[in-house]
SEDOLO-362113 format. One record per residue (C-alpha): z, y, x. Coordinates in steps of 0.05 Angstrom, whole numbers, plus 32768, in hexadecimal, padded with zeros to 4 digits. Example, Ala and Ser with C-alpha at 12.3 -4.5 7.8 and 13.67 -1.06 7.14 Angstrom:
// SEDOLO-362113
809C7FA680F6
808F7FEB8111
This chain:
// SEDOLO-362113
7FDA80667EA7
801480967EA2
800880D87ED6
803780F17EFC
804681337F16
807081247F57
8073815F7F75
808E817C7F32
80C7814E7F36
80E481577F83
80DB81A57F6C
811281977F32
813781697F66
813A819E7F97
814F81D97F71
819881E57F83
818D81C67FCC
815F81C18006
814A8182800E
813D815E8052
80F0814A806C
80F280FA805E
80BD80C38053
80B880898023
809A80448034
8075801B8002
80617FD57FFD
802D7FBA7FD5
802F7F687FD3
80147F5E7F83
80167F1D7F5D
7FD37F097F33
7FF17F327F02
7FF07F747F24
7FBE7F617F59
7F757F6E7F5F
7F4A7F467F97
7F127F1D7F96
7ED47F0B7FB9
7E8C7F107FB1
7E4F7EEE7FC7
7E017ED17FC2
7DE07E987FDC
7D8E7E9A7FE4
7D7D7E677FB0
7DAB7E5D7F86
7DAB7E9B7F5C
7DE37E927F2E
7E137E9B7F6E
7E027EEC7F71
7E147EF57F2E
7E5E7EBE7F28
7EA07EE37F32
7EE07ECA7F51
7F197EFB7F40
7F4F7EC37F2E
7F387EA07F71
7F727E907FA3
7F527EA67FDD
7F247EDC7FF8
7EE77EC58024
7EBD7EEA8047
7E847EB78058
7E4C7EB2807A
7E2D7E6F8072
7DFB7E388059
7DF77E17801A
7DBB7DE6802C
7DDD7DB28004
7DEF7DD07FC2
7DA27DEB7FBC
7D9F7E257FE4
7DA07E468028
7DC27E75804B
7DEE7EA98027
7E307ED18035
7E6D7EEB800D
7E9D7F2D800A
7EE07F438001
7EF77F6D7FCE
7F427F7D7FC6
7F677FBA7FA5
7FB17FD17FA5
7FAD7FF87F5B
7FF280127F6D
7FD980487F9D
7FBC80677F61
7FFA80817F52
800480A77F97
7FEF80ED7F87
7FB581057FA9
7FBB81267FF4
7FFD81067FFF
7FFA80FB8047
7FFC80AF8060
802180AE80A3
8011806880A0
7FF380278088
7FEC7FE1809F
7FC87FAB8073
7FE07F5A8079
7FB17F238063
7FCB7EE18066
7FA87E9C8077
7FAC7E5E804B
7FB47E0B8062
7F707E008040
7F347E238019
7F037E117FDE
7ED07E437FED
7ECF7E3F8032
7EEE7DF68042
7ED07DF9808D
7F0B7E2C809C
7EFF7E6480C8
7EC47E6080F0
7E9C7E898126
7EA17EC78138
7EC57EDF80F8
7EE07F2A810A
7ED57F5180CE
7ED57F9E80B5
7EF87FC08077
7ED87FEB8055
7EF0801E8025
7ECE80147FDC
7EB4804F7FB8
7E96803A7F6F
7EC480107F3D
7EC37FC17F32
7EE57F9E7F05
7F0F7F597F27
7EFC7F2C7EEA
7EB17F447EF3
7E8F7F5B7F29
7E567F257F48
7E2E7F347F8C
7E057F507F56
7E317F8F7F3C
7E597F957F83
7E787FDC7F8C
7E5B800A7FC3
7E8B80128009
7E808045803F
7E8A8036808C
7EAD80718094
7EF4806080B7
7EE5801B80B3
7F1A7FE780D5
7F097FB48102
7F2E7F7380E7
7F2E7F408121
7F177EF8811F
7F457EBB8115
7F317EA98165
7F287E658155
7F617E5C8127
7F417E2D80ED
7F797E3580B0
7FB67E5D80B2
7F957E9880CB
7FC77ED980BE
7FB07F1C80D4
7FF37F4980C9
80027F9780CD
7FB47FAC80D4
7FB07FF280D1
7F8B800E80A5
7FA9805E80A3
7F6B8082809F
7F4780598072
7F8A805A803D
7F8980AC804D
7F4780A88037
7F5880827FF6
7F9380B47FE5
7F6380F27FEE
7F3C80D37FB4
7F5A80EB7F6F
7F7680AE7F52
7F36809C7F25
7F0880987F62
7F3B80607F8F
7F18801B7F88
7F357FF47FC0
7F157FD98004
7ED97FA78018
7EE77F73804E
7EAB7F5A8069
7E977F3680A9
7E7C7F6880DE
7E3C7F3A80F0
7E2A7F1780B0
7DFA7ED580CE
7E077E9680C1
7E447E6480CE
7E7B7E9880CD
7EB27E8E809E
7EFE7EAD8094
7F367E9F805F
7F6B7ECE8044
7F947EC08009
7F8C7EF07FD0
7FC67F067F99
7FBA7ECC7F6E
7FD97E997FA4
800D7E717F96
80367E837FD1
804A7EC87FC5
805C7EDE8010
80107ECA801D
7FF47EF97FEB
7FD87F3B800B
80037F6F801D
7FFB7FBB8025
80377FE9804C
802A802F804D
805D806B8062
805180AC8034
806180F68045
805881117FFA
8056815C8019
8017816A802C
800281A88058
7FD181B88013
801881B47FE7
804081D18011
806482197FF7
8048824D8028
806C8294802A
804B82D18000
808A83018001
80B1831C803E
80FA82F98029
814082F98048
814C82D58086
8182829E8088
819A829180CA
8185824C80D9
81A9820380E7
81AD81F18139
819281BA814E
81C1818C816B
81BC815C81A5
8197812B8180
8162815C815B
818981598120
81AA818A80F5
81F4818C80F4
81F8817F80AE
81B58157809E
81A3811F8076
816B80F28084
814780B68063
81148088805D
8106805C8026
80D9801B801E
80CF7FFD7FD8
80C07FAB7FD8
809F7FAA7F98
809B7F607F9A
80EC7F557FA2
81017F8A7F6D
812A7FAE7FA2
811D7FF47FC5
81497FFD800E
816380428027
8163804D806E
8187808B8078
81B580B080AF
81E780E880AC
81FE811480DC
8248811C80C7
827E80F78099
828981098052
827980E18006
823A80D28002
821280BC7FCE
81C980987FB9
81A680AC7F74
816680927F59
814780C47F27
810A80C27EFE
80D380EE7F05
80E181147ECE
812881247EEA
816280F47EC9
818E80C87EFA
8183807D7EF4
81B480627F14
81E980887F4D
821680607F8A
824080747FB6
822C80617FF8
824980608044
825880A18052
826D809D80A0
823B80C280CD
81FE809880EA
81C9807080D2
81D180418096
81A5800F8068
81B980038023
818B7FD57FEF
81897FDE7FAA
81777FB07F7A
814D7FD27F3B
81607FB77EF9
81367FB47EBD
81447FF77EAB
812780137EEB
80EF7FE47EE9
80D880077EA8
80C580477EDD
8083804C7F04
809D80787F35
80EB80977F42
810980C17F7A
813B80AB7FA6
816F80DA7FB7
81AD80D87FF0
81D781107FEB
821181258017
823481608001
81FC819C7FF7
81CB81758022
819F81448004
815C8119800F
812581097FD4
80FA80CB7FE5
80C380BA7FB2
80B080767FA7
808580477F79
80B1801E7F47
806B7FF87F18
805B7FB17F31
């Protein structure tokens, strides 16, 4: 996987102009391509079920259950799911937030009951690799409790059972803290695992692509450990003042949110006075993709860009708006 020095880039961005404090948004919503989900399990006698894997399964399960019928007895299954794009955040970038969506389906082969009993569950953060195509009961990954998130139950809801904008902020902080070799996803699990409990989420390899799950996280790529401290005594400017609003006379501001599933990024942005203003997407390593001219009339303003094949070659770009000698740099992810 191709490594990228971030910080390295805004640094090059930002070296004839100040640049404002902004945010990006991602969102995460893989195909079976990209995607990485699946769901483990065991039944007491029937040994071969600890050791099958499911990782082109539609669905996600976690079960707990009887299988009196097939040969066994009781037994339970585990979710596994991983968004392999946050590997590319570099680590300590601060996550002002994150909410996780998991989305119900009409109907279910592993658990065709529905969702039954009382089905809240926890996730988990993972902490030893699996493999989606591989891992069993048998060779599950370890998880730690620590920040878990209470997922509630479907509350009697059978099929069709969406749970939307969870958040998850701590346990994603704890993810990006890892270095990028050392991020292996999250464990959904039912929080009392005894029998006749049962939930359904769809997993990337659905059919129906706005049911697949979904991951929206806000990123703050300066981080108090990254951020330039003073070692000399220098020359002090005097400052900007703060108008009415809180905002700098002259200021540019913007936040950014990549759909990686619709090939489009959107620019939120607002100035605080009139003049030509422009959007730029630049790679990492410092050339201008594409540049637009954009509304220019002081407020707030949303402009959508479509990324063409030559942008989709990128992993990651910056987004810049620039208004005379201000400008804003937004990182975001471009790989699907």
């Amino acid at each position: 996987m191709k490594k990228i020095n971030l910080l390295s880039a805004l640094a090059i961005l930002a070296a004839s102009s100040a640049f404002s404090q902004t945010q990006t948004e991602i969102t995460l919503q893989p195909d079976a391509c990209r995607g990485k989900d699946t769901h483990i399990g065991y039944i007491n006698g029937i040994p071969s079920a600890a050791n099958s894997n499911f990782g082109t399964l539609e669905e996600m399960a976690p079960v707990a259950w009887t299988w009196y019928s097939a040969g066994g007895s009781d037994g339970a299954t585990r979710a596994l799911i991983d968004f392999a794009d946050l590997q590319l955040i570099p680590q300590g970038t601060v996550v002002t937030y994150a909410y996780l969506s998991l989305y119900g389906k009409p109907s279910s082969l592993s658990a065709p009951q529905g969702n039954q009993g009382d089905n809240n569950c926890y996730v988990q953060r993972v902490t030893s690799a699996w493999d989606e195509n591989t891992v069993t009961w048998n060779t599950s990954p370890t998880s730690t409790a620590a920040n878990q998130v209470s997922l509630p139950g479907s509350n009697g809801v059978t099929f069709n059972y969406d749970v939307v904008d969870l958040n998850i902020t701590t346990l994603i902080q704890d993810i990006i803290n890892q270095p990028p070799a050392s991020r292996h996803g999250l464990l959904i699990r039912l929080q009392t695992e005894s029998i006749y409990r049962s939930i359904i989420f769809a997993s990337s390899d659905y059919s129906v692509a706005a049911k697949r799950p979904k991951l929206r996280l806000g990123l703050n790529f300066c981080s108090g450990a990254a951020a330039r401290t003073a070692t000399q005594e220098s020359k002090i400017v005097t400052p900007d003042v703060l108008g009415a609003n809180g905002k700098v006379s002259n200021g540019v501001s913007a936040l950014v949110k990549a759909n990686l599933s619709s090939n489009v990024v959107t620019v939120d942005y607002e100035l605080s006075k009139e003049g030509k203003t422009y959007v730029e997407i630049v790679t990492i390593e410092g050339a201008v993709l594409k540049t637009l001219e954009v509304d220019g009339t002081k407020g707030k303003h949303t402009r959508t860009i479509n990324l063409d094949n030559s942008l989709l070659k990128n992993k990651m770009a910056v987004l810049v708006v620039k208004q005379g000698n201000s400008k804003t740099a937004n990182p975001f992810i471009i790989s699907k």
